[in-house]
C-alpha positions as CSV (number, residue, x, y, z in Angstrom):
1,X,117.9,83.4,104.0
2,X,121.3,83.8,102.4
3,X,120.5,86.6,100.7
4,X,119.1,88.5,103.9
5,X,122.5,87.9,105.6
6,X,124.0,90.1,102.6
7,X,121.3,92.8,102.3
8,X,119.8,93.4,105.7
9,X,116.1,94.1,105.6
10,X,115.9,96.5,102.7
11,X,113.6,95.8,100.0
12,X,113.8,92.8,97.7
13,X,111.7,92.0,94.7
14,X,110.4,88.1,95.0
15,X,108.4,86.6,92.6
16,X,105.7,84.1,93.2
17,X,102.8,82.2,92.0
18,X,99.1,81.8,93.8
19,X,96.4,79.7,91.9
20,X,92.3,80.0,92.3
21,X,91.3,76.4,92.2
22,X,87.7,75.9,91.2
23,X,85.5,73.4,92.1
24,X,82.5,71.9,90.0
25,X,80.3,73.7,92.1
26,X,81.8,77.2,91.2
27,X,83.3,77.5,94.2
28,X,87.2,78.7,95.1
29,X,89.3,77.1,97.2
30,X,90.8,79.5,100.3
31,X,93.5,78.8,103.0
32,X,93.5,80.1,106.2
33,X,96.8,80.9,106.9
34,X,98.9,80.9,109.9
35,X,100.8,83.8,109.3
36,X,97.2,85.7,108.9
37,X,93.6,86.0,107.9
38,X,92.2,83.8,104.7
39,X,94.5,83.3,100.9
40,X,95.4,81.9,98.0
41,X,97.7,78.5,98.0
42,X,100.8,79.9,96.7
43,X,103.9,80.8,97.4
44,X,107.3,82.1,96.2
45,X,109.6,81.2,93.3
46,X,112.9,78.6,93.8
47,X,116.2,78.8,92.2
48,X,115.6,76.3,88.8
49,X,111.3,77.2,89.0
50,X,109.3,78.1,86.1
51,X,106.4,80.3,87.8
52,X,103.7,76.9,87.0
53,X,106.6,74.8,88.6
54,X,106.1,77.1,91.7
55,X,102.5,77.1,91.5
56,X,102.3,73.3,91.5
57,X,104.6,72.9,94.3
58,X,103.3,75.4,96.9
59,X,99.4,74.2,96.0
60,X,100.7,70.4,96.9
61,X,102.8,71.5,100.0
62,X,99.8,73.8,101.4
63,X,96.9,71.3,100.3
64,X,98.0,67.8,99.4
65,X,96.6,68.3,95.8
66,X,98.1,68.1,92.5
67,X,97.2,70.0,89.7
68,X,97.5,69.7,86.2
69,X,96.5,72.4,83.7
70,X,96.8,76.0,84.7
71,X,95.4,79.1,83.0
72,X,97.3,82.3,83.6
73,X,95.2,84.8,84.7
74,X,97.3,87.7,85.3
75,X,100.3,89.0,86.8
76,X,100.6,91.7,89.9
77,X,103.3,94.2,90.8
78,X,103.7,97.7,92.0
79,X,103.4,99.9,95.3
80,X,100.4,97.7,96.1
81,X,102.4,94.6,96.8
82,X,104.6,95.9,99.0
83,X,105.1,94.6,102.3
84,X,106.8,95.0,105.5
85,X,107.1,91.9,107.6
86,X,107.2,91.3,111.8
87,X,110.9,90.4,111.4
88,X,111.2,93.8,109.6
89,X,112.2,92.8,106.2
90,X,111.1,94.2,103.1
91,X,109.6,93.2,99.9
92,X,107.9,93.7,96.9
93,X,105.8,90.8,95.4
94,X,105.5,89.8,91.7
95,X,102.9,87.2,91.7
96,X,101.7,85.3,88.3
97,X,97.7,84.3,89.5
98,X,96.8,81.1,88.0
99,X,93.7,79.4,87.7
100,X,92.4,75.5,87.3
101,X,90.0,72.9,87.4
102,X,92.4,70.6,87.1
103,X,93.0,68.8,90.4
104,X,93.5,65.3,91.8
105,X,93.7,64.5,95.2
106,X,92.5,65.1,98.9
107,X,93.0,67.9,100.8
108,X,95.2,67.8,103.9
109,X,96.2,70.6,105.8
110,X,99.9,71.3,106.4
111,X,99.5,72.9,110.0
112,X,103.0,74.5,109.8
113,X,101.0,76.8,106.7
114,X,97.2,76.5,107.4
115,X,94.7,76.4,110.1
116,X,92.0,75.3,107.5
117,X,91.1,75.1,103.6
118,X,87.9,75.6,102.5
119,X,85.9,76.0,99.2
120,X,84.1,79.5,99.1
121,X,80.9,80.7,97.2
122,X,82.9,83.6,94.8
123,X,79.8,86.0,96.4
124,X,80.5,85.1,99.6
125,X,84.3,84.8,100.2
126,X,85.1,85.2,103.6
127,X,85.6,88.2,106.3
128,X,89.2,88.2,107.1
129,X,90.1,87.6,103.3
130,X,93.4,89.4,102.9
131,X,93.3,92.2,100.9
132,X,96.4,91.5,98.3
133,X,94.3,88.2,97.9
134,X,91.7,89.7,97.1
135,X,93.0,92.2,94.3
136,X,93.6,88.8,92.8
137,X,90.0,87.6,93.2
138,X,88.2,90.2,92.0
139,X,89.0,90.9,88.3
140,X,88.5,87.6,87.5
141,X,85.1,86.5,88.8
142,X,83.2,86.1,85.9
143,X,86.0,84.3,84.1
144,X,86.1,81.7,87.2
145,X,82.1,79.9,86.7
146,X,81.8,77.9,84.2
């Protein structure tokens, strides 16, 4: 917000981290965002945040789970992940996409950043998946089942 009231709405580059927590079923965990169709917990990068310190801390805020180990699956840039928001800001995303098994807890929605979380089948992920989500599905579906 600070750094808005400086530069206006011209394009920053923010850095972020999503995760594709698996179940032992195979199956990936999606939110249902507020601000949109169906994600990845995630979310972006905090003064003093390694990108798995990020990663950890939006996947608790947005689902009430902790996490432990995380595989780095890859990272995402470019023309692609650039985005114009309703407020008019701009932005381009770098986003590190992690992967785990490794969770403890239950899941509770944060209604000020979901409408629902639910585990998908990888073949049958969801109509209104987002489509920068997506990119981040795809690449890596044989390396998500066991």
């Amino acid at each position: 917000m600070e750094l808005r009231k400086v530069v206006g709405h011209r394009p920053l580059i923010l850095t972020g981290s999503v995760v594709l927590i698996m179940n032992e079923k195979d199956e990936l965990l999606l939110q249902h965002r507020t601000d949109g169709g169906w994600g990845l917990p995630g979310g972006l990068m905090e003064l003093e945040e390694s990108l798995e310190d990020t990663a950890r801390r939006e996947v608790k805020e947005e689902t009430g789970l902790l996490i432990g180990e995380l595989k780095l699956l890859g990272v995402f840039s470019g023309p692609d992940y650039y985005f114009k928001l309703p407020n008019k800001d701009e932005l381009y995303c770098v986003s590190a996409v992690y992967m785990t098994r490794d969770v403890q807890g239950t899941i509770e929605i944060n209604k000020a950043e979901s409408i629902d979380l639910q585990y998908f089948n990888l073949d049958q992920l969801p109509e209104g998946l987002l489509k920068e989500y997506r990119s981040y599905i795809e690449p890596f579906k044989e390396k998500l089942i066991k």
